[in-house]
Backbone as XML, in Angstrom:
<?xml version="1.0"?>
<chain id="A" units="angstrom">
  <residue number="1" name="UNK">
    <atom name="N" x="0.825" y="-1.185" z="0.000"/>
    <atom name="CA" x="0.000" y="0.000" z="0.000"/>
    <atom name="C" x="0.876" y="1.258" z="0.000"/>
  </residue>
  <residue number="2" name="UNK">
    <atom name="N" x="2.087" y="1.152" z="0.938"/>
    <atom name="CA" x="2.583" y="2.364" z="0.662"/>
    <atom name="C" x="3.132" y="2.330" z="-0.447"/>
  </residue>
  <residue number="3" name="UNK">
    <atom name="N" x="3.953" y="1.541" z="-1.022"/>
    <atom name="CA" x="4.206" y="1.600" z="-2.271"/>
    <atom name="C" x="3.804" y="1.903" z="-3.581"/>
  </residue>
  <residue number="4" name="UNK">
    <atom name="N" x="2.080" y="1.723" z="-3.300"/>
    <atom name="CA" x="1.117" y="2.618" z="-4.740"/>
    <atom name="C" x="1.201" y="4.091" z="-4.204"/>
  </residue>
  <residue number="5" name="UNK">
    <atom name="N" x="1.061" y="4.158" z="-2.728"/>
    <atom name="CA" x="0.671" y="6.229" z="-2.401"/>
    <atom name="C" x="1.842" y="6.354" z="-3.202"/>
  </residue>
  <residue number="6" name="UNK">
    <atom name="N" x="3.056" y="6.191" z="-2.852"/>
    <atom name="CA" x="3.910" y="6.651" z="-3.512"/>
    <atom name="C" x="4.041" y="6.739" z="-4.454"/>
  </residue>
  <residue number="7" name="UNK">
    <atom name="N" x="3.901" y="5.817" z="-5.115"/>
    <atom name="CA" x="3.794" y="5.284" z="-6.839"/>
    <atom name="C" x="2.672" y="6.633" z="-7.601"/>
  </residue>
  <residue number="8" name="UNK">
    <atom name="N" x="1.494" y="6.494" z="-6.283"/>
    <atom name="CA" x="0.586" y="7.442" z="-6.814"/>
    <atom name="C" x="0.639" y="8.740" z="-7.068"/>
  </residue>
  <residue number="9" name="UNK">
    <atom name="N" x="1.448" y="9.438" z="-5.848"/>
    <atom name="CA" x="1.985" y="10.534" z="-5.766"/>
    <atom name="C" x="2.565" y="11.155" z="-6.827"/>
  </residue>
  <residue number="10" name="UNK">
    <atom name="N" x="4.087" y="10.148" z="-7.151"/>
    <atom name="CA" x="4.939" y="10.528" z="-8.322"/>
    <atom name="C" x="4.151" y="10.903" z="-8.911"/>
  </residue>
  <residue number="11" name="UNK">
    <atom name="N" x="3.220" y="9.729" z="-9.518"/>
    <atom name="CA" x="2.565" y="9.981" z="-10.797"/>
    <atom name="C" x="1.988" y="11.431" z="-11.161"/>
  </residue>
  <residue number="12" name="UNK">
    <atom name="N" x="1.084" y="11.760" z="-9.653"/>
    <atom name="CA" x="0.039" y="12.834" z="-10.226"/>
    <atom name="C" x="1.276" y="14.311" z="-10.236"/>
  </residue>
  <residue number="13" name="UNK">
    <atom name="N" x="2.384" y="13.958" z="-9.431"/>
    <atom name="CA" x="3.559" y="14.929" z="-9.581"/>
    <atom name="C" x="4.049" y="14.968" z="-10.999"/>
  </residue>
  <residue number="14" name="UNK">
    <atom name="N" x="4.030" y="14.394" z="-11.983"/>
    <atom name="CA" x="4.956" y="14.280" z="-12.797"/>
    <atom name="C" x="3.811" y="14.559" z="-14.046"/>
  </residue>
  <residue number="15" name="UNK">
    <atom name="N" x="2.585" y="14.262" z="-13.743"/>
    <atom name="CA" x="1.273" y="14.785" z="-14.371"/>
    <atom name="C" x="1.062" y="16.279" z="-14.489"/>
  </residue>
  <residue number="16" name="UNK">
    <atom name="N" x="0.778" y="16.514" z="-13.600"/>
    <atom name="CA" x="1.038" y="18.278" z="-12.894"/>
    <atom name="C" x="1.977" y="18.768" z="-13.723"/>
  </residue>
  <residue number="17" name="UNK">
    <atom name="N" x="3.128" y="18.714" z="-13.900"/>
    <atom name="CA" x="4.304" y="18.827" z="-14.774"/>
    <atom name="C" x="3.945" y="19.501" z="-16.652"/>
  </residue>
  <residue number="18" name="UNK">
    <atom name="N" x="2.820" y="18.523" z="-16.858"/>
    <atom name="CA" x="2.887" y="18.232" z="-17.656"/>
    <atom name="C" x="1.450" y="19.812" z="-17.867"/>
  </residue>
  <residue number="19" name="UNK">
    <atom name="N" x="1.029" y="20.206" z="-17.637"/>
    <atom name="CA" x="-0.118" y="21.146" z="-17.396"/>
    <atom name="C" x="-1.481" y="20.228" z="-17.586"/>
  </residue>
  <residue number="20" name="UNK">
    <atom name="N" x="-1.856" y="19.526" z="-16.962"/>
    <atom name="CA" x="-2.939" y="18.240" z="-17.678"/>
    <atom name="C" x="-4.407" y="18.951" z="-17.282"/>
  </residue>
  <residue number="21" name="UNK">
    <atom name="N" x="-5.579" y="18.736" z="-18.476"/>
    <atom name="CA" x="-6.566" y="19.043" z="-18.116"/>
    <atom name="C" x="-7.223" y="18.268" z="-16.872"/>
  </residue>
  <residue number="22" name="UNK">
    <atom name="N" x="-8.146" y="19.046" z="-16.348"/>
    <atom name="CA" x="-8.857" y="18.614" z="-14.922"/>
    <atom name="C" x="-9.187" y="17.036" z="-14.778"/>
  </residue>
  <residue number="23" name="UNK">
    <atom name="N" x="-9.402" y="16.408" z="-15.939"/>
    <atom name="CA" x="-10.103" y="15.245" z="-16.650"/>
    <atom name="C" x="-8.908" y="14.064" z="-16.270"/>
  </residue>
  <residue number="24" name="UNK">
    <atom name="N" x="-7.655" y="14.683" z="-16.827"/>
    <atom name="CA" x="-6.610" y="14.004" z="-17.384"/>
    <atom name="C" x="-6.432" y="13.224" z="-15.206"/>
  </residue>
  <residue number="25" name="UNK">
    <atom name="N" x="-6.109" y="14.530" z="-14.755"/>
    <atom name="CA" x="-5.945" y="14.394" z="-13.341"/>
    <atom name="C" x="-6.730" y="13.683" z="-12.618"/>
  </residue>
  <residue number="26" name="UNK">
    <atom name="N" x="-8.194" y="13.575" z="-12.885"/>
    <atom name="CA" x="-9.436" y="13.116" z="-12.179"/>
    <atom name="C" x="-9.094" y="11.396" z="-12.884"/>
  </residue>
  <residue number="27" name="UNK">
    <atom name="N" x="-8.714" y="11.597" z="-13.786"/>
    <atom name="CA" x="-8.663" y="10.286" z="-14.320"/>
    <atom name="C" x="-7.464" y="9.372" z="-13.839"/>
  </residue>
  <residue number="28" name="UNK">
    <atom name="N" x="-6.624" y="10.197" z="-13.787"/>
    <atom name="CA" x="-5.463" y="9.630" z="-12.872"/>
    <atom name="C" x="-5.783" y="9.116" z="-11.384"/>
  </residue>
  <residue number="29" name="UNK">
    <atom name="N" x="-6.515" y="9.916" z="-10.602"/>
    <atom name="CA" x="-6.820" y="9.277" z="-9.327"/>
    <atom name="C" x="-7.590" y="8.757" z="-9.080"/>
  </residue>
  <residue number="30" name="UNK">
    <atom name="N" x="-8.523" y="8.296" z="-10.043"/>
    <atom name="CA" x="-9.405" y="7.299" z="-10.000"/>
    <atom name="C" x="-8.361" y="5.660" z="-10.449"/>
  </residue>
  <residue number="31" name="UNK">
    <atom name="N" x="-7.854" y="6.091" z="-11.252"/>
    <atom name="CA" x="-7.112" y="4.597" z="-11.243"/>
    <atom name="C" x="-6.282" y="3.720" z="-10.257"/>
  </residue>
  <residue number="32" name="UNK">
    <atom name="N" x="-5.505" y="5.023" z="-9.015"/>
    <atom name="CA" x="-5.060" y="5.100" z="-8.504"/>
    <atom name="C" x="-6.168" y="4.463" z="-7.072"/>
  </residue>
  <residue number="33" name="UNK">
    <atom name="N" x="-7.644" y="5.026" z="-7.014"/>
    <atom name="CA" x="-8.153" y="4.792" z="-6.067"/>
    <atom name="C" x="-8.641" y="3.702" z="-6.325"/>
  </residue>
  <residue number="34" name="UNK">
    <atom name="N" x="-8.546" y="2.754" z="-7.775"/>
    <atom name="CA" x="-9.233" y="1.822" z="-8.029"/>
    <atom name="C" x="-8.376" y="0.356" z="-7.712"/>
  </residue>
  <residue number="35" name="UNK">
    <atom name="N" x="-7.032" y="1.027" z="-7.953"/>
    <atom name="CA" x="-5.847" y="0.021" z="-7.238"/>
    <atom name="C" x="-5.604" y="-0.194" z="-5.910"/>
  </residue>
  <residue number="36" name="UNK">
    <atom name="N" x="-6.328" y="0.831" z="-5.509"/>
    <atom name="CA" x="-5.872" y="0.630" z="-4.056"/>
    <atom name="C" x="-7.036" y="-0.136" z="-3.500"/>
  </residue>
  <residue number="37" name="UNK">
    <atom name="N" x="-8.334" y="-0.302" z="-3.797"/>
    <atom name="CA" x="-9.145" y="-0.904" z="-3.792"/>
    <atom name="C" x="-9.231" y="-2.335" z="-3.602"/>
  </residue>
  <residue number="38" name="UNK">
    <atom name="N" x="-8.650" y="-2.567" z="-5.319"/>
    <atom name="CA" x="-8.136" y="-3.928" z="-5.122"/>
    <atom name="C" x="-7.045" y="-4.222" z="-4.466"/>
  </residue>
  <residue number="39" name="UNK">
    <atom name="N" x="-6.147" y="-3.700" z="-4.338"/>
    <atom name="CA" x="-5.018" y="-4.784" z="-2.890"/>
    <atom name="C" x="-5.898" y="-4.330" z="-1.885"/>
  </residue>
  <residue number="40" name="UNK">
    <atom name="N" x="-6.210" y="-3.960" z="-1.674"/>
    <atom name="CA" x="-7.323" y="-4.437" z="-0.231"/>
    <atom name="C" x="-8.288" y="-4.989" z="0.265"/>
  </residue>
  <residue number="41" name="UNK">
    <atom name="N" x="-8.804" y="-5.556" z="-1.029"/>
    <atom name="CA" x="-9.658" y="-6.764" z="-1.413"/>
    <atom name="C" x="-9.222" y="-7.875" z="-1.019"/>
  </residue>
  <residue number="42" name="UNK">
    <atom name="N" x="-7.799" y="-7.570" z="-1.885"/>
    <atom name="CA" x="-6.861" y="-8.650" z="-1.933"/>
    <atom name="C" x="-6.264" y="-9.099" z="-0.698"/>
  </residue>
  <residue number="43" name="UNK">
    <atom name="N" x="-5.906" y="-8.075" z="0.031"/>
    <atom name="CA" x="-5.467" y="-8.181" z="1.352"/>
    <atom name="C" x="-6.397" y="-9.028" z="2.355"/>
  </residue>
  <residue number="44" name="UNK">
    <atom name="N" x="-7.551" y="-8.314" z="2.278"/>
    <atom name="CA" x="-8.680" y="-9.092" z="3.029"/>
    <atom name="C" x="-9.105" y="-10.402" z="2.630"/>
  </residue>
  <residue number="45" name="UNK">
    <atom name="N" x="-9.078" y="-10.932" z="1.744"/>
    <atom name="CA" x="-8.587" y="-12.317" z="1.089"/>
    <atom name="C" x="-7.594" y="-12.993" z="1.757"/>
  </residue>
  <residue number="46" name="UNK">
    <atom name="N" x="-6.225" y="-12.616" z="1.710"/>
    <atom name="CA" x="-5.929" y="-13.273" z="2.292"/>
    <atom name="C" x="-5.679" y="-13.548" z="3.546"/>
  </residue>
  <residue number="47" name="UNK">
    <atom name="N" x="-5.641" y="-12.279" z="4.268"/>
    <atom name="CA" x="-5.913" y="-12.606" z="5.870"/>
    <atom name="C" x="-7.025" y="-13.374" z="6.199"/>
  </residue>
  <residue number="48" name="UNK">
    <atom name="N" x="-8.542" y="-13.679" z="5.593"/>
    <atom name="CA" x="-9.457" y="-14.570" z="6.022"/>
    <atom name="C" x="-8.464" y="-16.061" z="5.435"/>
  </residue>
  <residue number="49" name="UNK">
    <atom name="N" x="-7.340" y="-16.383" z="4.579"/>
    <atom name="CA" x="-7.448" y="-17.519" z="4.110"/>
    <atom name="C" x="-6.253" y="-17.955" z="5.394"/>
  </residue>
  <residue number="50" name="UNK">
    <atom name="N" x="-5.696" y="-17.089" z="5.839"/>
    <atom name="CA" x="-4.308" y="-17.194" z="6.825"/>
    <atom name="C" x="-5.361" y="-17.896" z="8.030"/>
  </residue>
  <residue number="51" name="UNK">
    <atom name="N" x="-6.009" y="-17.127" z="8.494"/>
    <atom name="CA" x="-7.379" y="-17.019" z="9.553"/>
    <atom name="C" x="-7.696" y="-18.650" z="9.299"/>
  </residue>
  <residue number="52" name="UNK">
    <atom name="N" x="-7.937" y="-18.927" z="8.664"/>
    <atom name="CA" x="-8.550" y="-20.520" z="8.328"/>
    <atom name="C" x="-7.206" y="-21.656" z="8.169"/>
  </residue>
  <residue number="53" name="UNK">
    <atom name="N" x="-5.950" y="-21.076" z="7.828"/>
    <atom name="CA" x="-5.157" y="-22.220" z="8.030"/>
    <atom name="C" x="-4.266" y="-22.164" z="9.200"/>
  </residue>
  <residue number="54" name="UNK">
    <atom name="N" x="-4.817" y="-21.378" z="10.241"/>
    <atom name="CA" x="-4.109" y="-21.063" z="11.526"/>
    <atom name="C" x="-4.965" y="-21.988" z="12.279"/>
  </residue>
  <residue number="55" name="UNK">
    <atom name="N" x="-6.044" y="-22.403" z="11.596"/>
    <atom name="CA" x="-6.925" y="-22.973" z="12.139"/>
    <atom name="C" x="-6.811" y="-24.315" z="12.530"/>
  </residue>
  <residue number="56" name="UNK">
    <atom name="N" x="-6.522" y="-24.745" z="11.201"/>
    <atom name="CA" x="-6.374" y="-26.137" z="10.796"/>
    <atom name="C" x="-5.446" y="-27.079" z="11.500"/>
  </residue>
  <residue number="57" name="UNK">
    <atom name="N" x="-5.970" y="-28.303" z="11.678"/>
    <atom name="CA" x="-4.741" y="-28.968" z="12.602"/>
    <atom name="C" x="-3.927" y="-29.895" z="11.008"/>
  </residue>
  <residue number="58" name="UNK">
    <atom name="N" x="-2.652" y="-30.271" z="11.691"/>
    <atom name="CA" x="-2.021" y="-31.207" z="11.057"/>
    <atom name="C" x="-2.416" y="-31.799" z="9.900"/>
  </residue>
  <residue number="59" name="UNK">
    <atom name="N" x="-2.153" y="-32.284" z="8.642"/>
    <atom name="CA" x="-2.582" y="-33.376" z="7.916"/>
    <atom name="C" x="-4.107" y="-33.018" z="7.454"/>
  </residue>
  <residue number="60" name="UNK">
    <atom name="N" x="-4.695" y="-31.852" z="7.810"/>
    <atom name="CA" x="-5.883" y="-31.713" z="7.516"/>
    <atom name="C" x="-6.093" y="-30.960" z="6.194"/>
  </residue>
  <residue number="61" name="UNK">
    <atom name="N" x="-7.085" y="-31.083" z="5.434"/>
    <atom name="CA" x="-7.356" y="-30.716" z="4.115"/>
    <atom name="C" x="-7.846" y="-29.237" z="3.770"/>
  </residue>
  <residue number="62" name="UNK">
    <atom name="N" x="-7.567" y="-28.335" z="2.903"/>
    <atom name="CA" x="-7.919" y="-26.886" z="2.795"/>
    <atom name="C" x="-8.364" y="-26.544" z="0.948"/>
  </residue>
  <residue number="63" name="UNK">
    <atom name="N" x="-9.788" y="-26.082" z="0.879"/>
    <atom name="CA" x="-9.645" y="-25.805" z="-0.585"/>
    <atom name="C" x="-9.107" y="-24.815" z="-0.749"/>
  </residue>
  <residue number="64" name="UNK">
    <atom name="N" x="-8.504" y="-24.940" z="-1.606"/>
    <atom name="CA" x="-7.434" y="-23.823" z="-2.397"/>
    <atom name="C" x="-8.119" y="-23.306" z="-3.909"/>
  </residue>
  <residue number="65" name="UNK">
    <atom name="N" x="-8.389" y="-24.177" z="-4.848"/>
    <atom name="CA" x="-9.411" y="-23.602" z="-5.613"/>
    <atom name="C" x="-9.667" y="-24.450" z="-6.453"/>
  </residue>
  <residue number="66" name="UNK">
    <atom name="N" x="-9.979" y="-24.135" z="-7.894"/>
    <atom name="CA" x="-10.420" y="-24.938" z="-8.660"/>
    <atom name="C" x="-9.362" y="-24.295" z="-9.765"/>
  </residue>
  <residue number="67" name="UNK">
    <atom name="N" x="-8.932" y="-26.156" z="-10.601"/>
    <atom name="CA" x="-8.643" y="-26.111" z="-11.847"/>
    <atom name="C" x="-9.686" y="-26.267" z="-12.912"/>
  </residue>
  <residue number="68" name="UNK">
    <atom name="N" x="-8.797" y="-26.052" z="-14.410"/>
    <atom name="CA" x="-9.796" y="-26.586" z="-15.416"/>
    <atom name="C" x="-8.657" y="-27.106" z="-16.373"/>
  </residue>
  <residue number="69" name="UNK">
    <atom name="N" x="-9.193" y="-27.942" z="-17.070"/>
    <atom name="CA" x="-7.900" y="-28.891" z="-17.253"/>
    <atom name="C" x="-8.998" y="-29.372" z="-18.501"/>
  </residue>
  <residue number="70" name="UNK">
    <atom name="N" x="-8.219" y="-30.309" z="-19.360"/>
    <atom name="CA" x="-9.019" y="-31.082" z="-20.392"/>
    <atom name="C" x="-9.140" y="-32.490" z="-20.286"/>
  </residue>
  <residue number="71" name="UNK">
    <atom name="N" x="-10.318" y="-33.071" z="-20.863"/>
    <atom name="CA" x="-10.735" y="-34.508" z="-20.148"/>
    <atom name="C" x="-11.166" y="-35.273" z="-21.121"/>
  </residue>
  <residue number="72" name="UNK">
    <atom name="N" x="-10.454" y="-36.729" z="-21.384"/>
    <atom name="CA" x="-10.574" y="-37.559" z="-22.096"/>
    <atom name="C" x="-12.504" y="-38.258" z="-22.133"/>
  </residue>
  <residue number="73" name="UNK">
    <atom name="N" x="-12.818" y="-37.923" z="-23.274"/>
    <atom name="CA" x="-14.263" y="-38.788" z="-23.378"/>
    <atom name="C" x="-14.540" y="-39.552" z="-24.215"/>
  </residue>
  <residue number="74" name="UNK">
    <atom name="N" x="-15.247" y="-40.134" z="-24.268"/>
    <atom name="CA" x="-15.706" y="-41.352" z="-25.789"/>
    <atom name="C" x="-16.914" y="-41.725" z="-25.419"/>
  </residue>
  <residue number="75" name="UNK">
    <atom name="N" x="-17.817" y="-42.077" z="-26.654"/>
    <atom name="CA" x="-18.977" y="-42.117" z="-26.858"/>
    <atom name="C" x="-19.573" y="-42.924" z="-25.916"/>
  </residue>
  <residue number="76" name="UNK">
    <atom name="N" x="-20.344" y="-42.763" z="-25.381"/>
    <atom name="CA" x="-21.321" y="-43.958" z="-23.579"/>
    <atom name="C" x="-20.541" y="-43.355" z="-22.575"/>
  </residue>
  <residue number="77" name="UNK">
    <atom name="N" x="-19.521" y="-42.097" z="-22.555"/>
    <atom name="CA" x="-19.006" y="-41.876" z="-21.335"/>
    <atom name="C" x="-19.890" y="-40.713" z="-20.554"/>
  </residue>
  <residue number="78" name="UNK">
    <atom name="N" x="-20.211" y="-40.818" z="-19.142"/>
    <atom name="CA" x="-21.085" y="-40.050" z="-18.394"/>
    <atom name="C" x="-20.285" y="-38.591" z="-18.823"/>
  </residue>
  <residue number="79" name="UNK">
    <atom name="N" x="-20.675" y="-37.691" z="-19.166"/>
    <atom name="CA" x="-20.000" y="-35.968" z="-19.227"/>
    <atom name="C" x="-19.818" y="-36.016" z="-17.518"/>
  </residue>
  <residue number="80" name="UNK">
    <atom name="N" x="-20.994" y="-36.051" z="-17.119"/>
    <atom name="CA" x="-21.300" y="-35.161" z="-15.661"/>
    <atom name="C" x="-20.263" y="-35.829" z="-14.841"/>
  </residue>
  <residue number="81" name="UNK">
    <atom name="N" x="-19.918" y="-37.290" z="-14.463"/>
    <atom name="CA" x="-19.180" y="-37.864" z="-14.039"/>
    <atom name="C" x="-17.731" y="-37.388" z="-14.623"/>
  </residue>
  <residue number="82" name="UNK">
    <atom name="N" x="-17.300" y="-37.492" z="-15.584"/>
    <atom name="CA" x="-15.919" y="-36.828" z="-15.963"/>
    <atom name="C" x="-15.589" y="-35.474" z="-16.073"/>
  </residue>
  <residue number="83" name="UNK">
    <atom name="N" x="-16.493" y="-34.743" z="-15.549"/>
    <atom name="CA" x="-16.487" y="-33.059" z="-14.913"/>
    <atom name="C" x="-16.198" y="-32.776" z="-13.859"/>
  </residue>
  <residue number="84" name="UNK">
    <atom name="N" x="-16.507" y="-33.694" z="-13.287"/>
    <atom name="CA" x="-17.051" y="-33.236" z="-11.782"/>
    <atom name="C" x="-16.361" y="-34.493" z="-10.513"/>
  </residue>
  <residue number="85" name="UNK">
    <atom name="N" x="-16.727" y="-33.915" z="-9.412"/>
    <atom name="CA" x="-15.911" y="-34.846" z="-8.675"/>
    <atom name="C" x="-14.873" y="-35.485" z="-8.428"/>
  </residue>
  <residue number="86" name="UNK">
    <atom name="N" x="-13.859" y="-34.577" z="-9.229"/>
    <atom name="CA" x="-12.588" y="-34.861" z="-9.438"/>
    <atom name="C" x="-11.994" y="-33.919" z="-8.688"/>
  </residue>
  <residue number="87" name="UNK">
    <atom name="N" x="-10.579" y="-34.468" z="-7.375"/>
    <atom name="CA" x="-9.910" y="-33.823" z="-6.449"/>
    <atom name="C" x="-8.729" y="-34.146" z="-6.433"/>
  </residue>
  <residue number="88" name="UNK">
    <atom name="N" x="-7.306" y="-33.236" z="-6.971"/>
    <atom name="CA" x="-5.963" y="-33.205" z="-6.752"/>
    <atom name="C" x="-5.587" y="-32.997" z="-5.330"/>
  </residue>
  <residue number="89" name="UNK">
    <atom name="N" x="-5.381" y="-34.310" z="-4.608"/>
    <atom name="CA" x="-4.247" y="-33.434" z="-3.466"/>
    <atom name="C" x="-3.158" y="-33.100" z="-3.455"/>
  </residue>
  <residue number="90" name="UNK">
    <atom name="N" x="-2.890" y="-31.770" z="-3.146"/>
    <atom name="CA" x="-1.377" y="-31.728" z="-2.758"/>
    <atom name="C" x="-0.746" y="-31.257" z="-1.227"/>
  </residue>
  <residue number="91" name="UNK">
    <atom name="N" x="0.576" y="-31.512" z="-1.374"/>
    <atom name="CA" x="1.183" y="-31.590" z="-0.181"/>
    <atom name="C" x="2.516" y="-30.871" z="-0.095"/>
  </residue>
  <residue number="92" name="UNK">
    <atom name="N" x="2.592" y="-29.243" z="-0.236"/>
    <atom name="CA" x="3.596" y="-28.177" z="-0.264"/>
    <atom name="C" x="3.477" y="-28.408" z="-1.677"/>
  </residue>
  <residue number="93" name="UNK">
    <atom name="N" x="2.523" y="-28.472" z="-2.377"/>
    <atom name="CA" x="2.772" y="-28.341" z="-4.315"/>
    <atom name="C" x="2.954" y="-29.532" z="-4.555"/>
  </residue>
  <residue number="94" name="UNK">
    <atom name="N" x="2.959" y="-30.556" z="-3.862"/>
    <atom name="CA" x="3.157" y="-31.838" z="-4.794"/>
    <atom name="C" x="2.312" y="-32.458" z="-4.607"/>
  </residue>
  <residue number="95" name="UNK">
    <atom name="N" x="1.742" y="-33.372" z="-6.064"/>
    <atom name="CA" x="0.315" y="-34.600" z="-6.417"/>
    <atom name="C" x="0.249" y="-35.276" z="-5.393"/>
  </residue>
  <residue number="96" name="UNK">
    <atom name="N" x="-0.048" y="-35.515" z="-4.066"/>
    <atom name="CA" x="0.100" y="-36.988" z="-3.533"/>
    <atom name="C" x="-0.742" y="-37.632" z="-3.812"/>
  </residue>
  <residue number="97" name="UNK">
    <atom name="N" x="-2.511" y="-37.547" z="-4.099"/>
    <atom name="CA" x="-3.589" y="-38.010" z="-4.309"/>
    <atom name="C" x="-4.634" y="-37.721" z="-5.586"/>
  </residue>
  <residue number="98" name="UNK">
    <atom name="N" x="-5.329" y="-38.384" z="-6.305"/>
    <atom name="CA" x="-6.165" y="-38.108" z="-7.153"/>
    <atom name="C" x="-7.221" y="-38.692" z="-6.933"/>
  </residue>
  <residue number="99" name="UNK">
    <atom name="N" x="-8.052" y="-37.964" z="-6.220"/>
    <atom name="CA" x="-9.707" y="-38.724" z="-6.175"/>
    <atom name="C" x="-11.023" y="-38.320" z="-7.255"/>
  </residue>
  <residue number="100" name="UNK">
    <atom name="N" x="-11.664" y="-39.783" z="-7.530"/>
    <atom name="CA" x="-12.735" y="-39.455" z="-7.879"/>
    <atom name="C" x="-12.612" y="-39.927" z="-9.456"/>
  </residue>
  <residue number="101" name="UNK">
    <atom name="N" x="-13.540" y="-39.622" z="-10.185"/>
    <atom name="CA" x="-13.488" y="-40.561" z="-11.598"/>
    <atom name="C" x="-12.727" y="-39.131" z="-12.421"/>
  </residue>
  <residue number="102" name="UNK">
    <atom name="N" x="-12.078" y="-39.814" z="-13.389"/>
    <atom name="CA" x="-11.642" y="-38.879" z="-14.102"/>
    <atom name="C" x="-11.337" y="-39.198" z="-15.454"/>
  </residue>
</chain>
C-alpha cells in the first residue's frame, strides 16, 4: 500500500508537470483509487485464508481452488461424471492423491 501512495503521488507529480486538463488528473486518481481498492480486497482475502489455516490442525485438508484442465471422453461416457468430482491433493505443491473418476 505504501508503495502505490507513492507510486501514486509521483505519478500525479509528474502529471502536474505536464499542465494536464482537470479530466486528465481526475482520471489519474481514479485509477489510482481503483488500485488501491483492489489490494485491499486482496489483502482481506488473504488474511481470512491465513485465519482458516491457523486454524487447521495437522494433515488436515484446505480448498485452495479450482482447476480446469481437459478430459478424455468417448462415446457412452457419463459428461457429468468426468467433470465433476474430481480432487488433486497436494502436499507443499506436490500430487500426492487423485480422487474421484476422471
Amino acid at each position: 500500500m505504501q508503495q502505490l501512495e507513492f507510486q501514486g503521488k509521483k505519478a500525479l507529480s509528474e502529471l502536474e508537470k505536464q499542465k494536464p486538463s482537470p479530466e486528465q488528473v481526475e482520471n489519474l486518481k481514479m485509477q489510482i483509487e481503483q488500485e488501491r481498492q483492489r489490494l485491499l480486497v486482496n489483502k482481506q482475502e488473504l488474511l481470512q485464508r491465513l485465519n482458516i489455516i491457523s486454524q487447521l490442525e495437522m494433515n488436515s485438508e484446505f480448498l485452495q481452488g479450482t482447476l480446469d484442465n481437459y478430459v478424455e471422453i468417448k462415446v457412452g461416457d457419463n459428461l457429468y461424471e468426468k467433470m465433476s468430482n474430481t480432487e488433486v491433493i497436494l502436499k507443499d505443491g506436490v500430487v500426492v492423491e487423485i480422487r474421484g473418476k476422471f
